[in-house]
N, C-alpha and C positions, 0 to 999 in steps of 0.2 A: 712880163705880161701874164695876167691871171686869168684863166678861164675858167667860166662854172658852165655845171651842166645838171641840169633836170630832169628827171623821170619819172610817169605817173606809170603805177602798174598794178595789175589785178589776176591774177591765175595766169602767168605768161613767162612763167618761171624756166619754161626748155628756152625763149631767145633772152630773156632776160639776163641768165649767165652770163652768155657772152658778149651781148650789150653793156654790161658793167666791166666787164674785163679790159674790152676798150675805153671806156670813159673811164677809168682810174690811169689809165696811160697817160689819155688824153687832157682830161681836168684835172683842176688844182684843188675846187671844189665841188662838193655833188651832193645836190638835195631828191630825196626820193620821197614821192608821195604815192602808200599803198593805199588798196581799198576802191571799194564800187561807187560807182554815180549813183547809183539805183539804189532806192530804200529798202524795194522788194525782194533784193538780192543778197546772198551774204555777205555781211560788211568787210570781211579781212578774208583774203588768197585762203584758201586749202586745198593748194598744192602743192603745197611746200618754202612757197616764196617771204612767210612771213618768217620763219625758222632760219633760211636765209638770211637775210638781209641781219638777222640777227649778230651777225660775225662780223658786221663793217661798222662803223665808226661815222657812216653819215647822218645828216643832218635829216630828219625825215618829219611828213608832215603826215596825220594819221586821216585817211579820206573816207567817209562814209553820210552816203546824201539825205542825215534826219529831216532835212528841211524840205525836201521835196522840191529842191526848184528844178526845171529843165537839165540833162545834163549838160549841155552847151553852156549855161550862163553859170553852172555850179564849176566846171571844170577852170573855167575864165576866172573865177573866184582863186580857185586854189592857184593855177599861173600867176596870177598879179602875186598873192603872197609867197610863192619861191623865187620870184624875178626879183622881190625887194629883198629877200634874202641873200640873193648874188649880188646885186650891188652892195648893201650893206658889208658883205665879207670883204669888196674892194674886186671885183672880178669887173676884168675892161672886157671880157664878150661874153654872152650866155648861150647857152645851146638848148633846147627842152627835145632831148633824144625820145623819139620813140621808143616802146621798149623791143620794138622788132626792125629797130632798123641798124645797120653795121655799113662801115667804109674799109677800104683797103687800109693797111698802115702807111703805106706811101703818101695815101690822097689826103690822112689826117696830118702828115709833114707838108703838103702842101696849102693846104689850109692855114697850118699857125704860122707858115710864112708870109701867103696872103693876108691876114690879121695882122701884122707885123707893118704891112706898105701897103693897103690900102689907105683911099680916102673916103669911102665908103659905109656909110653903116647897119649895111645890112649884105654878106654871103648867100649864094642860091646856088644850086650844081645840079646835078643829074640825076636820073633815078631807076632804078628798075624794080617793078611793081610784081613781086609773086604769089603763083595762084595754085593753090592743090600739090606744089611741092617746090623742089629745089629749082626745078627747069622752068614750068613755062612762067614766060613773063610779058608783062609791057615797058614800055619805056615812055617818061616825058621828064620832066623840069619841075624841082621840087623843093622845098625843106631850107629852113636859115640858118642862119650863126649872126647875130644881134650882136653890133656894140652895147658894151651896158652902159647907158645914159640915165644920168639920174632924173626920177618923175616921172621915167616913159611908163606905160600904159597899158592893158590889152581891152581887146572888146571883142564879145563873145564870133567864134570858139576862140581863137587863139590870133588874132589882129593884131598885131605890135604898134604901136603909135608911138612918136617921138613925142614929149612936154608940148610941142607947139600943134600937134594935133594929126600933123602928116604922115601917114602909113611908111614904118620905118624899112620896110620891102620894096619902095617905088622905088626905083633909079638903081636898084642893088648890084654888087659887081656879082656877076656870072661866072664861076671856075665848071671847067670841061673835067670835072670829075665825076662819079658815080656813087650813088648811095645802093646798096643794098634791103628793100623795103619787102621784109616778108608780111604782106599785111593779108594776103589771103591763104597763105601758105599755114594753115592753122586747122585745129581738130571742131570739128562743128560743136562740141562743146563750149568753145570762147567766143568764135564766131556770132552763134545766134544770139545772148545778150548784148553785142556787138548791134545788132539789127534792131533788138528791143529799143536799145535805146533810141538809135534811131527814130525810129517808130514814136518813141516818149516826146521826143523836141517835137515832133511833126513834122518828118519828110516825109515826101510821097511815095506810098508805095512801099516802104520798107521791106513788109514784112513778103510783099509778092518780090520783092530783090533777093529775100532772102531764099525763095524757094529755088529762086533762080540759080542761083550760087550753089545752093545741095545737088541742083539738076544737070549741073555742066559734066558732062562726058569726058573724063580724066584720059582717054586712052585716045580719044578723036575730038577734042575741045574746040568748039567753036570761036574763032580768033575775036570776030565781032561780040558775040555774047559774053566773053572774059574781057573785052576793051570794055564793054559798057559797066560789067559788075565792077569792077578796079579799077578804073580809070586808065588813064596814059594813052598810046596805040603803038602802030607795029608789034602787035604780038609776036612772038618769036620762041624760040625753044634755045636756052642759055645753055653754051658749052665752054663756056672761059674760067679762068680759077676763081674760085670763092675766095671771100676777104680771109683772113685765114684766121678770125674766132671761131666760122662756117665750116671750115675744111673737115675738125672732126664731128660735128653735129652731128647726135644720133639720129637726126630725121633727112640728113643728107639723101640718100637712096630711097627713101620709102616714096612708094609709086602716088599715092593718095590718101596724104594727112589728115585727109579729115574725117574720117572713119577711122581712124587709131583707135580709137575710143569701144568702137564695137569690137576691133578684132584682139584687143586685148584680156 
């Protein structure tokens, strides 16, 4: 069984290490597309991440949005072409990893043996959504692993379609595992192009989300006000082990990541 795995990334080079450290575990193969959606942005990471990725031997797509379409319908552009690049290499499931998201080593042994005896084709598990640092989090139901069938499809952002047209996510087997998704857990420097863009495709309110997000009280954080910016609910305050890319993280302990940037 071959499994590929995909990752689009732009200045996100503190989870990015350890996000690839697991997917070289995990995949057979691995296409990484660096670079901004946004025209108005700089085109390639300078933070180190293009120097990086320099030392690996993947397959990479080089991302930078001249054409100015939405980042939504530009992003679905570049997935459709690493998805035909994982079939083409012969890979029977795809992954398109976050670049801030990590699993236990156990839950990814349980995964390729699920892949193995499914009839299924489409993966969904668990999730815990973090915000301003290691601890608080939410929790819901999240994130696939794709059979790769040949001629499947996406439509904007990221919709997986089978050849025949049907959302390859409907009917999906559900495993009682946990993703680890540091998606707010980040320095308001990556954040707020985060929000821009946002803002670019046309969701509402963006850019009043984003103040919202600077404004949450790290020390006394309102559960509902973090459920609404991140998604998921039961807010909760995480005391269990980290997957263990996580364990040494230099931003393990730091009270609130997203001021890094000033106090350095």
């Amino acid at each position: 069984m071959k499994i590929g795995g995909f990752v689009m990334v732009w200045n996100e080079i503190e989870y990015l290490k350890p996000m690839l450290e697991q997917a070289q575990e995990f995949c057979d193969y691995i296409v990484v597309a660096e670079g901004c959606h946004m025209p108005n942005k700089e085109p390639r990471s300078t933070d180190g991440t293009v120097e990086y990725l320099e030392q690996f031997d993947f397959d990479t797509i080089e991302v930078h949005n001249k054409e100015n379409l939405r980042y939504d319908y530009y992003q679905c552009q570049i997935l459709n072409t690493a998805y035909d690049m994982m079939i083409e290499e012969g890979c029977e499931w795809i992954r398109d990893f976050d670049a801030d998201m990590v699993f236990k080593n156990s839950d990814l042994e349980l995964i390729k043996n699920k892949m193995k005896n499914t009839t299924k084709n489409c993966l969904t598990f668990n999730e815990r959504r973090f915000f301003g640092n290691f601890k608080w989090n939410t929790t819901g139901k999240t994130g696939f692993f794709y059979r790769a069938i040949p001629n499947m499809y996406l439509t904007p952002i990221a919709v997986v379609h089978e050849p025949s047209g049907i959302r390859q996510r409907d009917g999906a087997d559900h495993m009682d595992i946990t993703c680890f998704h540091m998606c707010a857990a980040k320095k308001d420097s990556r954040m707020k192009p985060r929000y821009e863009m946002s803002a670019e495709k046309g969701t509402p309110n963006a850019m009043d989300n984003y103040e919202r997000w600077k404004n949450i009280d790290i020390k006394n954080p309102d559960p509902r006000e973090v459920e609404y910016i991140i998604g998921g609910e039961q807010f909760n305050e995480f005391k269990g082990d980290l997957p263990e890319v996580l364990q040494d993280h230099p931003w393990k302990d730091v009270e609130d990541i997203r001021w890094m940037d000033t106090q350095e």
